[in-house]
C-alpha positions as CSV (number, residue, x, y, z in Angstrom):
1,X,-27.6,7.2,-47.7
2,X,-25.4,9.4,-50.3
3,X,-21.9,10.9,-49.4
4,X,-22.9,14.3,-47.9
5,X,-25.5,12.9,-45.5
6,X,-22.9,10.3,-44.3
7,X,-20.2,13.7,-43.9
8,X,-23.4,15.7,-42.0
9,X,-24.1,12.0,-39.4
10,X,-19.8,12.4,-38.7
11,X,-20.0,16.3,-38.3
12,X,-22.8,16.1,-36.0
13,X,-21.1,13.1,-34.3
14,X,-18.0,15.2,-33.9
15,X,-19.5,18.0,-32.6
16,X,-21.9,15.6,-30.2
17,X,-18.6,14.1,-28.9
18,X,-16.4,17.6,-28.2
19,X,-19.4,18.3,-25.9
20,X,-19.6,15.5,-24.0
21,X,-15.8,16.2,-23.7
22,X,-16.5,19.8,-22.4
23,X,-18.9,18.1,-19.6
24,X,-17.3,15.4,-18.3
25,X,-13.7,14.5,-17.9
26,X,-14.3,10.8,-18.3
27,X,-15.3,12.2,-21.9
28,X,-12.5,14.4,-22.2
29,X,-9.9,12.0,-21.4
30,X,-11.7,9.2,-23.7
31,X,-11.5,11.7,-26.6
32,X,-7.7,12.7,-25.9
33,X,-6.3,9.5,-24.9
34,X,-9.0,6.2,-26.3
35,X,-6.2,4.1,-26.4
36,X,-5.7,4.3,-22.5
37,X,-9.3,5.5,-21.4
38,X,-11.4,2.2,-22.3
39,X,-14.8,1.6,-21.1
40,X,-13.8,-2.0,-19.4
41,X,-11.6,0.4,-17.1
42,X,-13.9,1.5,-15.2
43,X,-12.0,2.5,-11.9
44,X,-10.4,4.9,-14.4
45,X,-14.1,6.4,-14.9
46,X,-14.2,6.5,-10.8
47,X,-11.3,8.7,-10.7
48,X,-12.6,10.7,-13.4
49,X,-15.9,11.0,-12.3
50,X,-14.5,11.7,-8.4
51,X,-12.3,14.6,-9.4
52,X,-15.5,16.2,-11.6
53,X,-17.9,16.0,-8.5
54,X,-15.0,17.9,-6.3
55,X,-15.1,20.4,-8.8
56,X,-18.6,20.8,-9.3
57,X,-19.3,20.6,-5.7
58,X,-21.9,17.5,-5.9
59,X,-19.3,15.0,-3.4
60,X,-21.4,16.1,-0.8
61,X,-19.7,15.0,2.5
62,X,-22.2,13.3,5.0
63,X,-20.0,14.9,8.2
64,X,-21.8,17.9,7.4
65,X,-23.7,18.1,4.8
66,X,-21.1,20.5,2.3
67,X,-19.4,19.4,-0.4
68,X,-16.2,17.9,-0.1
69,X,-13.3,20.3,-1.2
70,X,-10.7,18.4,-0.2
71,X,-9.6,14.6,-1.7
72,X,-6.8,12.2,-0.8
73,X,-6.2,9.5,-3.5
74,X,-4.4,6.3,-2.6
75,X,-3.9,4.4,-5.9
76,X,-1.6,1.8,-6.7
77,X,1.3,2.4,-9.9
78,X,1.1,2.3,-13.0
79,X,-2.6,2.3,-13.1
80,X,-3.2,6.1,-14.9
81,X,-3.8,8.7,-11.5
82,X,-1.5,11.3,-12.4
83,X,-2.2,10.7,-16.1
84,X,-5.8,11.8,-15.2
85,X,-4.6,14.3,-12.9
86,X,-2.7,16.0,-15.7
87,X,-5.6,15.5,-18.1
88,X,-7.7,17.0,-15.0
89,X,-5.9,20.0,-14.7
90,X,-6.3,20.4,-18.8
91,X,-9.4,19.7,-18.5
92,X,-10.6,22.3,-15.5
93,X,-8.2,25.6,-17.6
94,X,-10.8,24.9,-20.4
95,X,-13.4,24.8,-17.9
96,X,-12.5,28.1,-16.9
97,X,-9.5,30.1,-17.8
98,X,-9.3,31.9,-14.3
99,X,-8.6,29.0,-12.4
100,X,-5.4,28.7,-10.9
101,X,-3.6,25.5,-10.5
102,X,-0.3,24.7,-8.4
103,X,0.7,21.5,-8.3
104,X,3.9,20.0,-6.2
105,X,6.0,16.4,-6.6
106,X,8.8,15.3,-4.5
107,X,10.8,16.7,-6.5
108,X,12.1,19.3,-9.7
109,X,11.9,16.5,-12.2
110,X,8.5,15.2,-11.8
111,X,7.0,18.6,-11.0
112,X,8.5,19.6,-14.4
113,X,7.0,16.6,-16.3
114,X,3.9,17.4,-14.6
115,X,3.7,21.3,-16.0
116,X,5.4,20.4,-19.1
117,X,2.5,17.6,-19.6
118,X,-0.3,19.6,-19.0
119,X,1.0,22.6,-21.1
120,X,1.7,20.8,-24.2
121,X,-1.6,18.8,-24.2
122,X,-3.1,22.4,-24.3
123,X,-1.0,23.2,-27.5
124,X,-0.5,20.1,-29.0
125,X,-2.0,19.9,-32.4
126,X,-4.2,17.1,-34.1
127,X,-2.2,14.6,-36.5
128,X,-5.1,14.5,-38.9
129,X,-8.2,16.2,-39.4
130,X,-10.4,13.2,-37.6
131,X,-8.3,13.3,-34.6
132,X,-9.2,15.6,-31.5
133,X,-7.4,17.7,-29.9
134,X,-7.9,20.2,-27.1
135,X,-8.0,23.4,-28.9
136,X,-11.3,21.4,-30.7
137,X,-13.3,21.0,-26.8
138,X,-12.2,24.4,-25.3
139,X,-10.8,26.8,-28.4
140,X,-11.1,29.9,-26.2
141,X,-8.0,28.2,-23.7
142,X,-4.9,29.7,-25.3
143,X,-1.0,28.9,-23.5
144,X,0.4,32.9,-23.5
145,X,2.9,33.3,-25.6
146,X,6.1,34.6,-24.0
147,X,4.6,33.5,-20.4
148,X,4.8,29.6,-21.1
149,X,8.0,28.6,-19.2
150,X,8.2,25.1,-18.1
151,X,7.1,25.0,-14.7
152,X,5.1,28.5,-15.2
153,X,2.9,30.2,-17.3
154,X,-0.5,31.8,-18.0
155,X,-3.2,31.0,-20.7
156,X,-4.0,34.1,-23.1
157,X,-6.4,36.6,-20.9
158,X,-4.9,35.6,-17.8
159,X,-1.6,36.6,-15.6
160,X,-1.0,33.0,-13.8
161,X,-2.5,29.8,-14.4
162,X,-0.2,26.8,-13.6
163,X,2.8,26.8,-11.3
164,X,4.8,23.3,-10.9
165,X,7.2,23.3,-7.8
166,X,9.1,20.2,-6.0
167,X,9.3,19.3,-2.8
168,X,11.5,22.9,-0.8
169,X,10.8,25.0,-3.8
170,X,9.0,28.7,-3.4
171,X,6.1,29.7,-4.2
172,X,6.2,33.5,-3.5
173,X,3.8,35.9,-4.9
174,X,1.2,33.4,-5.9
175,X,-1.8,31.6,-5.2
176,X,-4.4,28.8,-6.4
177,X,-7.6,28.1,-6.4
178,X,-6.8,24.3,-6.8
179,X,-3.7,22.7,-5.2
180,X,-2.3,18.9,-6.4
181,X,0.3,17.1,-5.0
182,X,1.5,14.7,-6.2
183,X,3.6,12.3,-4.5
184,X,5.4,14.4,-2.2
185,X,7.2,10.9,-0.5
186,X,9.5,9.6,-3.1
187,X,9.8,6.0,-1.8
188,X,10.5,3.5,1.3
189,X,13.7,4.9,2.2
190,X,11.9,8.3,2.7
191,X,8.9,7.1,4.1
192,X,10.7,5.4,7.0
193,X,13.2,8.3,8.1
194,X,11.2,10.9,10.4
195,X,13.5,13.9,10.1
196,X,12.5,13.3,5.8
197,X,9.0,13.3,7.1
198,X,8.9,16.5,9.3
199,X,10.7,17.9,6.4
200,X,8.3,17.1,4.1
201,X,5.2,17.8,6.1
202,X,6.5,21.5,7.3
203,X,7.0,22.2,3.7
204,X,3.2,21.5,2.8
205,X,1.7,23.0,5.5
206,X,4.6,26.1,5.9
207,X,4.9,26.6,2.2
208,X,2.4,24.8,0.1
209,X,-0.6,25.4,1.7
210,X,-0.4,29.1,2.5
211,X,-0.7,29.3,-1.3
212,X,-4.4,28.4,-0.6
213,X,-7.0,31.2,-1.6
214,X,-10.5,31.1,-0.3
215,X,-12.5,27.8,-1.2
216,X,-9.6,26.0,-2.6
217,X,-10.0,22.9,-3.8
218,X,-7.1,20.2,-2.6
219,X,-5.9,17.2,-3.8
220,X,-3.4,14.9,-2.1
221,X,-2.2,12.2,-4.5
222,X,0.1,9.6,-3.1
223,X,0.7,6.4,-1.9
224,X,0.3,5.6,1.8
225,X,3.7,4.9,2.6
226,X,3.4,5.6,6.7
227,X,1.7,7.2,9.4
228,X,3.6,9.9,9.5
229,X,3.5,11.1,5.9
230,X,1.2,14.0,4.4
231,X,-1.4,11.7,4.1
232,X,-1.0,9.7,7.3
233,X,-0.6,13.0,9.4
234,X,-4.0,14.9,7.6
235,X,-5.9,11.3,8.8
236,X,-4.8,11.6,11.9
237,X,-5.7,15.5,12.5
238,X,-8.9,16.8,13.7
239,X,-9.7,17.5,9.4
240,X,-9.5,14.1,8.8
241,X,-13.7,13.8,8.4
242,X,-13.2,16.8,5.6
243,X,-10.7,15.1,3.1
244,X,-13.2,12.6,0.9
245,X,-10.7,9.3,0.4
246,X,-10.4,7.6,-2.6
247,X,-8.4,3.9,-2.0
248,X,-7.9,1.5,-4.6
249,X,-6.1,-1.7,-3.7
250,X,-4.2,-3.6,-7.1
251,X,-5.6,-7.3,-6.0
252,X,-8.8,-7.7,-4.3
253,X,-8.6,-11.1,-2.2
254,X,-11.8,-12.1,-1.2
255,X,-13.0,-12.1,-5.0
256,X,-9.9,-12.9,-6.5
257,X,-9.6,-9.9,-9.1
258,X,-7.4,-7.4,-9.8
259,X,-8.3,-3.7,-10.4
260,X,-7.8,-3.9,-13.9
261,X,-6.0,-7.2,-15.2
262,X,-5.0,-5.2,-18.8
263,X,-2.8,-2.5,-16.8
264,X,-1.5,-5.0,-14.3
265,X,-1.8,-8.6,-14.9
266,X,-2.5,-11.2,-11.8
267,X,0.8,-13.2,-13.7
268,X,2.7,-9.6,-12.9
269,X,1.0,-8.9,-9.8
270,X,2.3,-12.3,-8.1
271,X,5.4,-12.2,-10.1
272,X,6.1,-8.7,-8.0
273,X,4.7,-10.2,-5.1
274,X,7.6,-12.9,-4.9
275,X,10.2,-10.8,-5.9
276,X,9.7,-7.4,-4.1
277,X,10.0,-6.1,-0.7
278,X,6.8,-7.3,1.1
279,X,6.8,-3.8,3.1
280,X,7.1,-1.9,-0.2
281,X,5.2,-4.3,-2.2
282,X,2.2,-4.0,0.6
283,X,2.1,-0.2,0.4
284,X,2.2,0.1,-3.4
285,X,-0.2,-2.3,-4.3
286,X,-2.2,-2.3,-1.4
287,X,-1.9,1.1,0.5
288,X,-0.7,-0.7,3.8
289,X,1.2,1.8,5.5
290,X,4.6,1.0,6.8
291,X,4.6,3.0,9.8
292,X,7.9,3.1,12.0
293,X,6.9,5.0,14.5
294,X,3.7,2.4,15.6
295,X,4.9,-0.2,14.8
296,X,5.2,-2.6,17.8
297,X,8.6,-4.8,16.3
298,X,11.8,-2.1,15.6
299,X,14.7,-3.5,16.1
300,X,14.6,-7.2,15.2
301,X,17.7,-9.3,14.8
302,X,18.9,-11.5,12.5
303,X,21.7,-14.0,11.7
304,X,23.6,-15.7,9.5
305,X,24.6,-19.0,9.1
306,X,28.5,-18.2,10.8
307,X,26.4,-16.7,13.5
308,X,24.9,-20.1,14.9
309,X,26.2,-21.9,18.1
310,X,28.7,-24.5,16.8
311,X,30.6,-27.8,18.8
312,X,34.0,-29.0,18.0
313,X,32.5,-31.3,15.1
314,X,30.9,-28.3,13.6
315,X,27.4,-29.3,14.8
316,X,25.3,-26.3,15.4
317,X,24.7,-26.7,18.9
318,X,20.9,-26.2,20.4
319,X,19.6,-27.3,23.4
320,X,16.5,-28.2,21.5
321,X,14.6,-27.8,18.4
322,X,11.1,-26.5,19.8
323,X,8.0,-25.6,17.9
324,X,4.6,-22.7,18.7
325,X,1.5,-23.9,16.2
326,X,-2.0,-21.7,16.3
327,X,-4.3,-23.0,14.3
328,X,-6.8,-21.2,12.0
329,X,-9.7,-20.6,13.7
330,X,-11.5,-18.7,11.0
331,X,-11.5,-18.2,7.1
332,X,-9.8,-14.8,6.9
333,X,-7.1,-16.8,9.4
334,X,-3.2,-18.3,8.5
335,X,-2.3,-21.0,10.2
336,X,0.8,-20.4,11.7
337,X,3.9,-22.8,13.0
338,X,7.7,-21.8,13.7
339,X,10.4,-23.8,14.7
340,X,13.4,-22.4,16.2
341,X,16.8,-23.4,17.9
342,X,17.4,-23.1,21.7
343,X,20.9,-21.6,23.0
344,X,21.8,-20.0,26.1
345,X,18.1,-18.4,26.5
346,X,18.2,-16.9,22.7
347,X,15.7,-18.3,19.8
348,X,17.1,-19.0,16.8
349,X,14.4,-19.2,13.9
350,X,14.6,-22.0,12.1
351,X,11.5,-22.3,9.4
352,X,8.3,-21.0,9.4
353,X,4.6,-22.9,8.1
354,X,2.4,-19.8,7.6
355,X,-0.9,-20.6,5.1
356,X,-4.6,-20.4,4.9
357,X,-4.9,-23.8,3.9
358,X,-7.5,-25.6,5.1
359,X,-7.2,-28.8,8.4
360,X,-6.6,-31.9,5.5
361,X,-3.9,-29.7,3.8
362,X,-2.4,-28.3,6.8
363,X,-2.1,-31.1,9.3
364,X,0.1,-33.6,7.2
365,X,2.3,-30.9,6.2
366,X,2.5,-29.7,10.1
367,X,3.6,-33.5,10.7
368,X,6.5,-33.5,7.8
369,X,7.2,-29.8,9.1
370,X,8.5,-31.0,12.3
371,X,9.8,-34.2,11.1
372,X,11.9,-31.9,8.7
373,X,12.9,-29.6,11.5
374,X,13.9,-32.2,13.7
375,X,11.5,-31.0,16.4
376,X,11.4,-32.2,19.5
377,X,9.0,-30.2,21.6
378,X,5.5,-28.7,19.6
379,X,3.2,-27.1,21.4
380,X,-0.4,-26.5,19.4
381,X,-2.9,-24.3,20.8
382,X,-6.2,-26.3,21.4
383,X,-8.6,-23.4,20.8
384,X,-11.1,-24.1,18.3
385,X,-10.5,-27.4,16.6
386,X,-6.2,-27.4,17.9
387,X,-6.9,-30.2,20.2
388,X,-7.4,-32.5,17.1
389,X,-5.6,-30.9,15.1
390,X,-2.7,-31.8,17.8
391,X,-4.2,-35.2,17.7
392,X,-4.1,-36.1,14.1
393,X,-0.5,-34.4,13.5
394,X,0.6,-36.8,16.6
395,X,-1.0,-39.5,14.7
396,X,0.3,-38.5,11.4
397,X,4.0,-38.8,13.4
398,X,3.9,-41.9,14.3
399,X,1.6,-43.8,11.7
400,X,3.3,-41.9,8.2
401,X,6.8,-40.9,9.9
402,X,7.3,-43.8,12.5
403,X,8.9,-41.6,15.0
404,X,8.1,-40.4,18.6
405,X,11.0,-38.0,19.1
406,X,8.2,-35.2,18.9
407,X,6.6,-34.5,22.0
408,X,3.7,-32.8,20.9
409,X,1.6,-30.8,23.6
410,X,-1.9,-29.0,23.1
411,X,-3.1,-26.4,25.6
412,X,-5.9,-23.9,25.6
413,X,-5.0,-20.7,25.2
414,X,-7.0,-18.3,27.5
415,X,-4.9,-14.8,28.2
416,X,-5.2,-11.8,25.8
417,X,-3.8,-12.3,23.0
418,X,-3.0,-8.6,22.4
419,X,-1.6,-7.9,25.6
420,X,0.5,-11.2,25.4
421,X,2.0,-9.9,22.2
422,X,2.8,-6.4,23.9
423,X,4.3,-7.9,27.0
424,X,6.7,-9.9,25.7
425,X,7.5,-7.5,22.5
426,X,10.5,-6.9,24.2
427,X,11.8,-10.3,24.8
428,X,11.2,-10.9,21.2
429,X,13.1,-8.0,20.3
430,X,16.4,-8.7,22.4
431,X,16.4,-12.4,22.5
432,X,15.3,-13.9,19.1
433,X,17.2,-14.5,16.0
434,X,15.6,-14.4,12.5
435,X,17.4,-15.6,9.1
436,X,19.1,-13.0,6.8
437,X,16.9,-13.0,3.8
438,X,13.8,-13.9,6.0
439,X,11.8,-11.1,4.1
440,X,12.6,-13.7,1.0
441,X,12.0,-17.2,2.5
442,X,8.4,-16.2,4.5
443,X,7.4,-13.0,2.8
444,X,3.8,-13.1,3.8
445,X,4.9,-13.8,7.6
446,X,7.7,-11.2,7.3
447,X,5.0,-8.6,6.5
448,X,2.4,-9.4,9.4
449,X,5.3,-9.1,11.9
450,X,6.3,-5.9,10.5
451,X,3.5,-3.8,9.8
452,X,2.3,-5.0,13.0
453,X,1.3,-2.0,15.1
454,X,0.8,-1.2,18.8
455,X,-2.4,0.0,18.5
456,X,-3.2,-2.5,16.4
457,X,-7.0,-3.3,15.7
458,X,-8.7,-6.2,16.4
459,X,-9.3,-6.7,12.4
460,X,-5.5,-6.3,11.4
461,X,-3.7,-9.6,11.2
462,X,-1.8,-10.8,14.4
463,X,-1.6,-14.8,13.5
464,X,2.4,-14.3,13.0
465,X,3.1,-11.7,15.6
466,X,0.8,-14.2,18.3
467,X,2.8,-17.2,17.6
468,X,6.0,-16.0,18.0
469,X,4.9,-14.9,21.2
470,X,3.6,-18.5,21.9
471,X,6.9,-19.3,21.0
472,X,9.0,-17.2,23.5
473,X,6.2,-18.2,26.2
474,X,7.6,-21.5,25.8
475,X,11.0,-20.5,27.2
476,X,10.2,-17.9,29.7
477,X,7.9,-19.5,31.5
478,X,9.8,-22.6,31.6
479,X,11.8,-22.5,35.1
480,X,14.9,-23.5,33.7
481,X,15.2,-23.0,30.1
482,X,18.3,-24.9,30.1
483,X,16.5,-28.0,31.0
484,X,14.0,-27.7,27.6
485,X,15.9,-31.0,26.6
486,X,14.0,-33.2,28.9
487,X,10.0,-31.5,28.6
């Protein structure tokens, strides 16, 4: 093969790729950006191919039968989804010069990064002549001169093609065929203040959505930070079956893999598991809503250590030491045990034993738990394998430990447990005491009794939130909870 039919093989390669680009933004995106758009990443090619199919109308929506026109995605950082959005809205203004895109962030800033992102990629200029740029997939899409402001402007042939506006801006005198926002809730400390909520919700439907022309197309891109933001609120409405959802989760458990280990790293992911805000950390990574306003635990106290009940030698000064253990009873279950200090009718915790490892793991390390918290009452549930399990940590006690100041106690379980956990929410709330940094020392139990949620489903996990309601069971239904000493 001589020189020019090696030049004619790239040409028609070249040309072979730019339409490929034109037809499909997984393409595009590749031929923009192939350092970021690899093939191995295909949830990125999931996102890509989503948004195309809400274009083109083929996300046909099973509810009834039309396709879908409306998409919430639910992504965790870092991992590219308003990178492809702004190559999305690139992408559908060479598509079609008439469309008309606004999009909206939480605030100036980002929705100026946002315009500014997607304007320049449309005038940006190849380095060499091998590169690819856009003017090479859609040559007739042109950024007006004298109309390309930051957060406004029009393509050549056009009056109004992109608009980028925070959160409370105006958006007087126009209107789009395809509306984005883009993280309209800016973090934790907004998602869990109502009044920031309403505010931010009356905005998008009082503001931003009247921008809507006929068959709009709407994108809501944003982690799920509670049930009471944009997203939560749309879910909850009766146009909830109309909004097609697309939910990635960072970590996938029950196959131990991570969305894409080259963009976030299992080392990273458990690194910023440890060392972040389990709330936060849940609804980033794993779109787990921290919703306030369900949620069945508020306002629960904690103390430090110049709060405990001291005596004249500076002994803290409990009644007793008691202990609430439920057992796993199935795979997807924790095992859960917490100790806590008795004093005047209050619970102080003490330490928590929350894992999902299995009977030979967890009943020795039940046995030093107690030993460790000098326990002196334990009560184990017997449902489903507790009676033994109550057995061989009594065992453990006295054959390992040599001691038999644990009175260990094993009972079958038989009331509700959702109703138990309701009715004595309360009690929980007003009467028990948890450890300052508690969120630090027992993330994964700190979570579960958090996000806990009144109407909570049979499916979400209630191992944490069920023993601690074992736990104050113990003293209100003991007769005289001054008396605990001598069970």
């Amino acid at each position: 093969m001589n020189r020019s039919q090696k030049e004619e093989i790239l040409i028609l390669q070249r040309e072979l790729n730019i339409r490929k680009a034109r037809n499909s933004l997984w393409e595009f995106c590749k031929l923009l950006e192939p350092d970021f758009y690899l093939e191995h990443r295909t949830y990125l090619k999931k996102i890509c191919d989503t948004l195309q199919a809400l274009y083109e109308g083929t996300l046909i929506n099973p509810y009834n039968n039309k396709p879908y026109k409306k998409l919430i995605m639910n992504i965790p950082p870092r991992h590219g989804k308003s990178r492809t959005l702004v190559n999305y809205t690139k992408w559908l203004l060479g598509k079609d010069i008439n469309n008309r895109i606004i999009t909206a962030s939480y605030n100036d800033d980002m929705a100026t990064d946002f315009s500014r992102y997607t304007r320049d990629g449309i005038k940006t200029k190849k380095n060499t002549p091998l590169d690819y740029d856009f003017s090479d997939i859609f040559p007739n899409a042109k950024v007006k001169d004298g109309n390309a402001a930051i957060q406004q402007w029009a393509l050549e042939g056009t009056y109004f093609s992109y608009k980028g506006v925070g959160l409370g801006g105006g958006i007087t005198g126009k209107g789009g065929n395809i509306l984005i926002c883009d993280d309209l809730v800016k973090d934790y400390e907004t998602a869990v203040n109502e009044a920031a909520l309403d505010k931010v919700w009356k905005w998008y439907t009082g503001t931003f959505i009247s921008r809507a022309e006929s068959d709009v197309i709407e994108i809501m891109n944003t982690t799920r930070w509670a049930k009471g933001d944009p997203c939560g609120r749309i879910l909850d409405s009766e146009d909830a079956p109309l909004w097609y959802v697309l939910h990635m989760e960072a970590y996938d458990e029950s196959n131990d893999e991570m969305l894409c280990e080259d963009v976030l790293s299992k080392e990273r992911y458990f690194y910023l598991k440890r060392n972040s805000d389990p709330l936060v950390f849940a609804a980033n990574y794993h779109q787990s809503p921290v919703d306030q306003k369900g949620k069945l635990y508020k306002n629960l106290k904690t103390y430090s250590e110049a709060d405990l009940p001291y005596d004249n030698d500076g002994n803290v000064n409990f009644v007793n030491i008691i202990s609430y253990t439920d057992t796993a009873d199935m795979g997807n279950d924790w095992l859960c045990s917490i100790t806590a200090g008795l004093y005047k009718g209050q619970l102080y915790i003490t330490d928590v034993y929350y894992t999902k490892d299995g009977m030979e793991v967890t009943e020795p390390e039940t046995a030093k738990f107690f030993v460790r918290n000098k326990v002196r009452h334990a009560k184990i549930e017997s449902n489903n394998g507790g009676r033994g399990f109550a057995r061989n940590v009594e065992r453990l006690l006295c054959d390992v430990h040599k001691t038999r100041s644990v009175h260990v106690e094993w009972f079958h379980q038989s009331k509700n447990k959702k109703a138990r956990i309701l009715t004595n929410s309360k009690f929980v709330m007003d009467n028990v005491f948890f450890p300052k940094d508690w969120s630090i020392k027992w993330k994964d139990f700190y979570k579960d009794i958090n996000l806990y949620q009144k109407e909570a489903k049979k499916s979400v996990h209630d191992d944490a939130p069920d023993t601690l309601t074992g736990l104050c069971e113990m003293i209100i239904e003991a007769k005289e909870w001054e008396a605990l000493d001598i069970f």
